[in-house]
C-alpha positions as CSV (number, residue, x, y, z in Angstrom):
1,X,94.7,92.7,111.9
2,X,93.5,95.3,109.0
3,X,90.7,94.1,106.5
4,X,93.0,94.0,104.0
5,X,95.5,91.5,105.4
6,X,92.7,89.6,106.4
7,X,90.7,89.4,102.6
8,X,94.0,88.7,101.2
9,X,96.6,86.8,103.6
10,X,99.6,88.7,102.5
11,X,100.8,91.6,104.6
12,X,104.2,93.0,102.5
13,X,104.7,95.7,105.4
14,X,105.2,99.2,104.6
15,X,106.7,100.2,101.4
16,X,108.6,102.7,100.2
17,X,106.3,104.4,97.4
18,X,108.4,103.2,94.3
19,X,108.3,99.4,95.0
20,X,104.3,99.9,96.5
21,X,102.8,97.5,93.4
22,X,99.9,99.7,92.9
23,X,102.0,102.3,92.2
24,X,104.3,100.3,90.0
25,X,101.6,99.3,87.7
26,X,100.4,102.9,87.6
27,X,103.2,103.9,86.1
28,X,104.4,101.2,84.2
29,X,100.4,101.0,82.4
30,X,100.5,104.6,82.1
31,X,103.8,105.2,81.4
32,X,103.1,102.6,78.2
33,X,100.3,104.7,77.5
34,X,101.8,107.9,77.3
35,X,104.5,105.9,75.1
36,X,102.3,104.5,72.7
37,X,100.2,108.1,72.8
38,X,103.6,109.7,71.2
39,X,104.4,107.4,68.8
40,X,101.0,107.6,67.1
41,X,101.1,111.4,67.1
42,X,104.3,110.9,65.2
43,X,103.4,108.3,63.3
44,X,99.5,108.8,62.0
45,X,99.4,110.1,58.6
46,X,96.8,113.5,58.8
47,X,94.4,115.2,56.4
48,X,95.3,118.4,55.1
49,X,93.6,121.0,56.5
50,X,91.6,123.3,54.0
């Protein structure tokens, strides 16, 4: 048995890389991010540059 399964009792098997959960929240956090990131750009009013 692998540290892992050991610390934390819960042994999923292997997973494809789109349903691995660290990789899920990965992109879902960053994905909001980069989401959020855009619609500022957009959306922040700028001063003039002289």
């Amino acid at each position: 048995m692998h540290l892992w399964q050991t610390l934390t009792m819960v042994h999923l098997g292997p997973l494809p890389l789109h349903l691995d959960p660290h990789v899920l929240m990965g992109a879902t956090f960053g994905g909001f991010h980069l989401v959020a990131g855009i619609y500022l750009y957009f959306t922040e009013k700028r001063e003039p540059t002289p």
